[in-house]
SEFI-41912 format. One record per residue (C-alpha): residue number from 0; residue in three letters; x, y, z. Coordinates in Angstrom, 3 decimals. Layout:
SEFI-41912
midren;drenke;x;y;z
NUM;Ala;X;Y;Z
...
This chain:
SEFI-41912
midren;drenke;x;y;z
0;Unk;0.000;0.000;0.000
1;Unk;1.070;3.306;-0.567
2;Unk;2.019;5.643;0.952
3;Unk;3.443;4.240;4.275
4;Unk;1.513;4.409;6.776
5;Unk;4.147;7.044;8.331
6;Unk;3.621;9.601;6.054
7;Unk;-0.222;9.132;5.913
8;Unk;0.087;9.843;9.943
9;Unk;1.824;12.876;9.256
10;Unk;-0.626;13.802;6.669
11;Unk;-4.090;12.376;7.522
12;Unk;-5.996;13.969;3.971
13;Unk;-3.939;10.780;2.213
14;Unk;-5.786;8.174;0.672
15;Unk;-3.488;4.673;0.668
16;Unk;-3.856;2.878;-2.269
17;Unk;-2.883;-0.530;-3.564
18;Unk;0.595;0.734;-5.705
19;Unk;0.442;-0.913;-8.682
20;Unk;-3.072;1.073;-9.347
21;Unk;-2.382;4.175;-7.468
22;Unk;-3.226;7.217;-8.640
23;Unk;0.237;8.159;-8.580
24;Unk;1.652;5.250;-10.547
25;Unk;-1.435;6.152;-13.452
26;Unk;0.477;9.809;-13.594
27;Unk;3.519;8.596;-14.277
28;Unk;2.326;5.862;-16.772
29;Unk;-0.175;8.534;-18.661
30;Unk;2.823;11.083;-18.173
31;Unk;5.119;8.768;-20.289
32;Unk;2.560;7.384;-22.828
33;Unk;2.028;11.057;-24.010
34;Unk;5.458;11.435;-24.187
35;Unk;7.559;10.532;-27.350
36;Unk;8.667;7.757;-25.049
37;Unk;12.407;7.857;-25.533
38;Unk;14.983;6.631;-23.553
39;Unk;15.321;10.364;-21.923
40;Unk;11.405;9.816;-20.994
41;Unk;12.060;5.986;-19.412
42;Unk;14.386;7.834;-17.065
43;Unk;12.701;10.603;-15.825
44;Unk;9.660;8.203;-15.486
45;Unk;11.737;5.370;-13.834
46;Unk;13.040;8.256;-11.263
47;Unk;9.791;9.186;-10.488
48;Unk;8.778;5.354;-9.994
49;Unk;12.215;5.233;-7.479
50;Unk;10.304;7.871;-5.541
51;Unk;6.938;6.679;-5.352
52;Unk;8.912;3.151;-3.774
53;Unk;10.496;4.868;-1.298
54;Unk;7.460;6.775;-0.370
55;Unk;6.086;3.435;-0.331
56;Unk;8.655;0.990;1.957
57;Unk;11.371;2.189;4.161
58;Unk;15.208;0.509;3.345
59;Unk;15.931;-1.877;5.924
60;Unk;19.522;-3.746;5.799
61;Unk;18.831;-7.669;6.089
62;Unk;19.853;-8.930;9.598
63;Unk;19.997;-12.227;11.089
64;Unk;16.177;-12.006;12.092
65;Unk;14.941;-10.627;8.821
66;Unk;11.930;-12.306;6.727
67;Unk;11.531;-14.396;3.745
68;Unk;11.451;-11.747;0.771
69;Unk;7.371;-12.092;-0.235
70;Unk;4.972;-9.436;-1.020
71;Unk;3.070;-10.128;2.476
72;Unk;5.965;-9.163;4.519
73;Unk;7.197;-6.128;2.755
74;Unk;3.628;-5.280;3.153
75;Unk;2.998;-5.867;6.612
76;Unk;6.179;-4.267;7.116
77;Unk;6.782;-1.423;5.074
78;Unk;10.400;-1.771;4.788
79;Unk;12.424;-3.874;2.644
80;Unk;16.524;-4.164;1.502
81;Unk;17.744;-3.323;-1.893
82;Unk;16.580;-6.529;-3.482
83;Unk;13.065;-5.639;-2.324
84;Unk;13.270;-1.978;-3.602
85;Unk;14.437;-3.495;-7.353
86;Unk;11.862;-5.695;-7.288
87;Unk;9.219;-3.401;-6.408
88;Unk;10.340;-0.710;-9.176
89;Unk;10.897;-3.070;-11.687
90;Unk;7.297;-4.461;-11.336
91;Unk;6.235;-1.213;-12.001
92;Unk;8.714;-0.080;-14.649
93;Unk;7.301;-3.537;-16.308
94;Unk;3.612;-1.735;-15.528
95;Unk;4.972;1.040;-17.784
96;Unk;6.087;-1.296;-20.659
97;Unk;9.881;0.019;-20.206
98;Unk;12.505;-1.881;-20.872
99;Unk;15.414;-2.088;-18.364
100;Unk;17.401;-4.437;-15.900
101;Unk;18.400;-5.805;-12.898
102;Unk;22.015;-5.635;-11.449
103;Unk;23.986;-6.496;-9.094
104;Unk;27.401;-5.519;-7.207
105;Unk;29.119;-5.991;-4.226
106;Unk;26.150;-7.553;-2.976
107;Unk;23.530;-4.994;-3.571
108;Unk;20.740;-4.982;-5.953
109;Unk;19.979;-1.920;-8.192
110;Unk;17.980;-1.139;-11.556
111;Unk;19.377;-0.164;-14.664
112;Unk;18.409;1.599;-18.187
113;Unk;20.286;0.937;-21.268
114;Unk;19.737;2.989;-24.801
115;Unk;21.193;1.111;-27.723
116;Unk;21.486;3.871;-30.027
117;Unk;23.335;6.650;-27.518
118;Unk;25.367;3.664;-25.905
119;Unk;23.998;5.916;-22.494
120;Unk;22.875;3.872;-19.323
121;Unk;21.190;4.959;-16.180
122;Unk;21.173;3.993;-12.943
123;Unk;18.562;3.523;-10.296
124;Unk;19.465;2.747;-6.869
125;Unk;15.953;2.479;-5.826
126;Unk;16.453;4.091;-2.001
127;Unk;18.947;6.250;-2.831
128;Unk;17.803;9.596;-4.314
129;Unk;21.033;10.689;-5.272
130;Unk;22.122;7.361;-7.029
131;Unk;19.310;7.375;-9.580
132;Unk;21.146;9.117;-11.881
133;Unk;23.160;8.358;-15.677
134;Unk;25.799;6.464;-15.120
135;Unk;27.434;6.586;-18.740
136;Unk;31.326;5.627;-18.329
137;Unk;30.759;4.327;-15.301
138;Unk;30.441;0.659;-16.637
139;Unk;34.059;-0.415;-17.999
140;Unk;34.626;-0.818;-21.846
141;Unk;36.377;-4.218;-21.624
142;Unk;33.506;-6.085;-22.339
143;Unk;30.964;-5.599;-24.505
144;Unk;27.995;-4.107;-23.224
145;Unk;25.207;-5.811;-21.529
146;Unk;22.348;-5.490;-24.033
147;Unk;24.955;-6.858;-26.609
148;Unk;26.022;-9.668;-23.660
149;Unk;22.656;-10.545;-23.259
150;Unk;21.284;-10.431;-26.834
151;Unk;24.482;-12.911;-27.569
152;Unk;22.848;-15.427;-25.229
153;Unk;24.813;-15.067;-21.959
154;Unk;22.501;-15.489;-19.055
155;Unk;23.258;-12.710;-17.356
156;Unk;26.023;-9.808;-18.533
157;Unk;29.063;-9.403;-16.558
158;Unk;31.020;-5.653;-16.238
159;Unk;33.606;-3.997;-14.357
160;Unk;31.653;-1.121;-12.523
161;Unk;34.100;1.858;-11.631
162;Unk;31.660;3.048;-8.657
163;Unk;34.267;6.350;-8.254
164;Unk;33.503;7.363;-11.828
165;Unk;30.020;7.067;-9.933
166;Unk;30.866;9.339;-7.127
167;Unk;32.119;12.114;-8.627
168;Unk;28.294;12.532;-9.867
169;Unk;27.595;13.005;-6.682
170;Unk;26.466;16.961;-6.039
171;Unk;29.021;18.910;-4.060
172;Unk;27.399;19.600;-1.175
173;Unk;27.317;15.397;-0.314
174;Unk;30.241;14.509;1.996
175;Unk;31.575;11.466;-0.326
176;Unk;33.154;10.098;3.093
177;Unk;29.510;9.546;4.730
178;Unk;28.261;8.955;1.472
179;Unk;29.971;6.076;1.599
180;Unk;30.111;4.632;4.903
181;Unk;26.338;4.218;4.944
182;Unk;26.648;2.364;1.750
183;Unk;29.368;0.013;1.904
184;Unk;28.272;-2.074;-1.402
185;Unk;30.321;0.745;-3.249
186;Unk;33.966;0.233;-2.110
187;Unk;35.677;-2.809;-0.979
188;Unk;37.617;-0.261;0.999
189;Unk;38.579;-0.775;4.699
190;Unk;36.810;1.692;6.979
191;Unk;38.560;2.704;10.041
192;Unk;36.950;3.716;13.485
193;Unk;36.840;6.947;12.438
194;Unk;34.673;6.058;9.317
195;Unk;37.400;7.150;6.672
196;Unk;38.257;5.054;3.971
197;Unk;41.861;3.146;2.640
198;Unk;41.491;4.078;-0.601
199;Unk;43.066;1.581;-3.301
200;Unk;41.530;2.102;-6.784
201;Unk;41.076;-1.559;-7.438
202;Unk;38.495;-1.727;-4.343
203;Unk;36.102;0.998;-6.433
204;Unk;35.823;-1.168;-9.195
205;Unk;33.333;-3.426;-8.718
206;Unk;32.006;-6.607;-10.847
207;Unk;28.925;-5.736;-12.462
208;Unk;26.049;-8.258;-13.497
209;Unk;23.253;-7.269;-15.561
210;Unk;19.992;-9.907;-16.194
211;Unk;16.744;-9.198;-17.811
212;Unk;14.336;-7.795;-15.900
213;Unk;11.678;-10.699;-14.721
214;Unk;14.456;-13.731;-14.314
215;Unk;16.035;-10.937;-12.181
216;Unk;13.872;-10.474;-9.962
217;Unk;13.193;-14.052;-9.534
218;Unk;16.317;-14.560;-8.949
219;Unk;16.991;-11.808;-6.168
220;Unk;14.354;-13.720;-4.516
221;Unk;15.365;-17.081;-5.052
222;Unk;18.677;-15.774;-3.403
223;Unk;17.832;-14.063;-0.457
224;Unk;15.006;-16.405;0.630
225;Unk;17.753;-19.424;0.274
226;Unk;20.374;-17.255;2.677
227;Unk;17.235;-16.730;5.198
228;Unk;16.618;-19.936;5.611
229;Unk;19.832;-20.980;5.876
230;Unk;20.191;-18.836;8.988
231;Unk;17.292;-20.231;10.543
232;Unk;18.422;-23.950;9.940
233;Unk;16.918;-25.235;7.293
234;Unk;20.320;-26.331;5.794
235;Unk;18.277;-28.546;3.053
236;Unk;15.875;-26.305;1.557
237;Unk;18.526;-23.660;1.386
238;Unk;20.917;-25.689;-0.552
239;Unk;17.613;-26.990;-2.953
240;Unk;17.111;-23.297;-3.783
241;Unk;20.652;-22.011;-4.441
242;Unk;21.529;-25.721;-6.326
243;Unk;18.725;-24.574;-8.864
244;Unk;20.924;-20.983;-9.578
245;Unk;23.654;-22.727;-11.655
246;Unk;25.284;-20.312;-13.648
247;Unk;23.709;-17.052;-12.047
248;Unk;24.598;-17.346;-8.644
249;Unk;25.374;-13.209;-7.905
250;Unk;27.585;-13.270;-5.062
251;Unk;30.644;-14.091;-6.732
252;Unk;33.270;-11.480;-6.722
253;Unk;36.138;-12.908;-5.167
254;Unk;36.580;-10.288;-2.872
255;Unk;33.279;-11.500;-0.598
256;Unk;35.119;-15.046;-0.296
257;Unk;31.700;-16.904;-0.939
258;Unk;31.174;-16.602;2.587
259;Unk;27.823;-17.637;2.614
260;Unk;28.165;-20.945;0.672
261;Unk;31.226;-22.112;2.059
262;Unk;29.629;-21.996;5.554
263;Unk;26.626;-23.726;4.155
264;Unk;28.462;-26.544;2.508
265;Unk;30.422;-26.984;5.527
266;Unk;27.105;-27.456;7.199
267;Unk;26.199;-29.978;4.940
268;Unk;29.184;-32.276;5.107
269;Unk;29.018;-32.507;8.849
270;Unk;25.372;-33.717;8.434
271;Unk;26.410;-36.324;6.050
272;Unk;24.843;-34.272;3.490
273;Unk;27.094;-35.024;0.744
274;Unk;25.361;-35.284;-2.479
275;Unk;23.870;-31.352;-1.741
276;Unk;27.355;-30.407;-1.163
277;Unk;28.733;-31.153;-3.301
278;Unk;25.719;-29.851;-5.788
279;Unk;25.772;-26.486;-4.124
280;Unk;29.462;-26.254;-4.868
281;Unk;29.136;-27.143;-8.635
282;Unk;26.581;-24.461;-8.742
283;Unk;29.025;-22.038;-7.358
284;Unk;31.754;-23.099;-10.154
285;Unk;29.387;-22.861;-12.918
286;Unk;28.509;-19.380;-11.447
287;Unk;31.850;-17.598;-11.645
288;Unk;32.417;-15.503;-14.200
289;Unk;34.714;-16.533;-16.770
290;Unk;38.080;-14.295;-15.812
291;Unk;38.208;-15.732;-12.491
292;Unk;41.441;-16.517;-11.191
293;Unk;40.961;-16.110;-7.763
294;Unk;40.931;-19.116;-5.220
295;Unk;36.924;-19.328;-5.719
296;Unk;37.972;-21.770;-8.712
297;Unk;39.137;-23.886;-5.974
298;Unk;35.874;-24.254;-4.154
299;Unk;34.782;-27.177;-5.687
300;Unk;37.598;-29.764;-5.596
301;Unk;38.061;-28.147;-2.022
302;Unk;34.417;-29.664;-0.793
303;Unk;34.911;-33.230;-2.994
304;Unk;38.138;-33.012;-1.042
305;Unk;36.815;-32.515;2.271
306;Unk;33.523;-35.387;1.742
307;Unk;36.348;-37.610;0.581
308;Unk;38.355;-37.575;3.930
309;Unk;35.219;-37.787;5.948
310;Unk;34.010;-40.979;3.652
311;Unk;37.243;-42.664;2.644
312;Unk;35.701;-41.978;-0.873
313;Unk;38.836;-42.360;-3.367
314;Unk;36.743;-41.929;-6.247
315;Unk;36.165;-38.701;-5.072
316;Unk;39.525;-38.117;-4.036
317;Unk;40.198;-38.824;-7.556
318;Unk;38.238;-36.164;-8.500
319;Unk;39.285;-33.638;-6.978
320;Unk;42.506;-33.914;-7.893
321;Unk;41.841;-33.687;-11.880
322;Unk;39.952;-30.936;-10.984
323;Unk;42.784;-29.289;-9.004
324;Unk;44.967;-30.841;-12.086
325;Unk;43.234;-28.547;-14.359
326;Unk;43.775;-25.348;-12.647
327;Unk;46.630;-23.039;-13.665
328;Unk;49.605;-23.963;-11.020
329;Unk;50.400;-21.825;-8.491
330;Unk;51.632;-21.972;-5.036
331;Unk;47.669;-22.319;-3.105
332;Unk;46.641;-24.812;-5.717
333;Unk;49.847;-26.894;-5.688
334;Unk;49.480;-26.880;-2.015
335;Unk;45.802;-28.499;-2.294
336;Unk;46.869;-30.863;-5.294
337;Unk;49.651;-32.150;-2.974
338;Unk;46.593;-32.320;0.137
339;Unk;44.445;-34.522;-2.086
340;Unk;47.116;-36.892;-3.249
341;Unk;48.340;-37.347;0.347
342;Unk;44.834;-38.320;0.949
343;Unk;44.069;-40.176;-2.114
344;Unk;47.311;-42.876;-0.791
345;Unk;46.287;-42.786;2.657
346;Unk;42.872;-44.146;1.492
């Protein structure tokens, strides 16, 4: 319902309205149909969409004790993390008939605009005001683009994303320093106690995925209802969900460590829960994006590893090490080749 219920407090002549036919929402949409409906037109509507949503839910970060992502609890709610905002917009946006995207970086969820014949792309960090804004150049030229990515038949696009291209958009008056404290997903930075940042140009640039709009949003929820219930137990169900995201997993720049999934499959093994183990990690290495050279290519011969030890399994052992085999040498993988063969006679 819109607006929150905050704001309708504060102003007791509003009328709340179901958002996807609120009066508001039939502005913008006859506001754009009677325009030429260019690409400069999907943006300024898609900004005023950005602020309807945040007039609409409040951003809450996901904590340990936060709900599965589902229209009822947003609702009941009224406040919701970045995947919630994207999703919201870009149900509208799709209301509109406009074209345009989800992405992802750093673990946060945003919307995005491309125009094919300006090469120009826009931005729209849903609850930030200030980050719904072009972001031409900020998306690095060595790749092709992601309309061209995705019209080529890639499931989802992948980018570098120069996020301090991206803050010098920012109007003066913003202190870039608090800017970005409150929104870590921007820097890979370390923040000191005093909130100022260790600034290393390689920590603003930022892998960038880019999928269709609908599959995207399925997606965000897929994900972040799989990492929910992981965190309240249900170690099974969480592994069914995220085994089904082969090839689009999103949280896969190296610098997060696959936190998330490395704890879960080391839940897994010590409940004897081998097979979805080793699943989960297969999705993960059909997930990374091709570049990688990071130890993430090591994840999965790492967990066949590991469930061969704890079953004397030296079929597995064996595979693990052509997996590890196959990996460019250096001195980490060389260490966990020599680990696996150890095991592999032991057995």
């Amino acid at each position: 319902m819109t607006p929150k219920r905050q704001l309708v407090k504060a102003e007791p002549g509003l009328r709340r309205e179901l958002l996807l036919d609120s009066q508001q929402l039939k502005l913008i949409r006859v506001v754009y149909e009677q325009s030429p409906q260019t690409y400069d037109a999907a943006t300024k509507a898609a900004v005023n969409i950005a602020q309807v949503v945040r007039q609409t839910v409040d951003f809450a970060p996901t904590s340990a004790d936060s709900p599965l992502l589902n229209a009822v609890e947003v609702a009941n709610r009224e406040a919701t993390n970045c995947f919630g905002h994207v999703i919201i917009a870009s149900e509208c946006l799709e209301q509109l008939g406009i074209e345009h995207f989800v992405s992802y970086a750093n673990q946060h969820a945003m919307v995005t605009l491309f125009d094919r014949s300006s090469e120009r792309a826009f931005l729209l960090d849903v609850a930030t005001e200030e980050l719904c804004c072009d972001m031409t150049g900020v998306i690095g030229s060595g790749a092709p683009n992601p309309l061209d990515q995705l019209a080529m038949g890639e499931l989802r696009a992948v980018n570098a994303f120069f996020s301090e291209e991206l803050l010098k958009r920012l109007p003066p008056s913003i202190d870039r320093q608090k800017f970005m404290s409150s929104r870590p997903w921007l820097s890979f930075d370390a923040i000191d106690a005093a909130q100022s940042h260790e600034y290393k140009p390689r920590n603003r640039i930022l892998q960038f995925l880019t999928l269709p709009s609908v599959p995207g949003r399925m997606l965000l929820i897929q994900q972040y209802n799989a990492a929910r219930r992981a965190g309240s137990g249900d170690i099974e169900a969480a592994s069914e969900e995220l085994s089904e995201l082969s090839g689009i997993y999103l949280d896969v720049d190296s610098r997060n460590g696959l936190k998330e999934v490395d704890e879960l499959c080391r839940r897994l093994i010590s409940a004897g829960k081998y097979d979805e183990a080793i699943d989960l990690a297969t999705m993960v290495d059909e997930s990374l994006v091709p570049d990688d050279k990071s130890k993430n290519k090591l994840f999965l011969p790492d967990v066949m590893r590991k469930i061969a030890k704890q079953k004397g399994d030296k079929r597995l052992a064996q595979e693990a090490i052509a997996l590890y085999e196959a990996k460019p040498p250096n001195s980490l993988r060389n260490g966990k080749l020599a680990a696996a063969i150890k095991l592999l006679d032991n057995l």
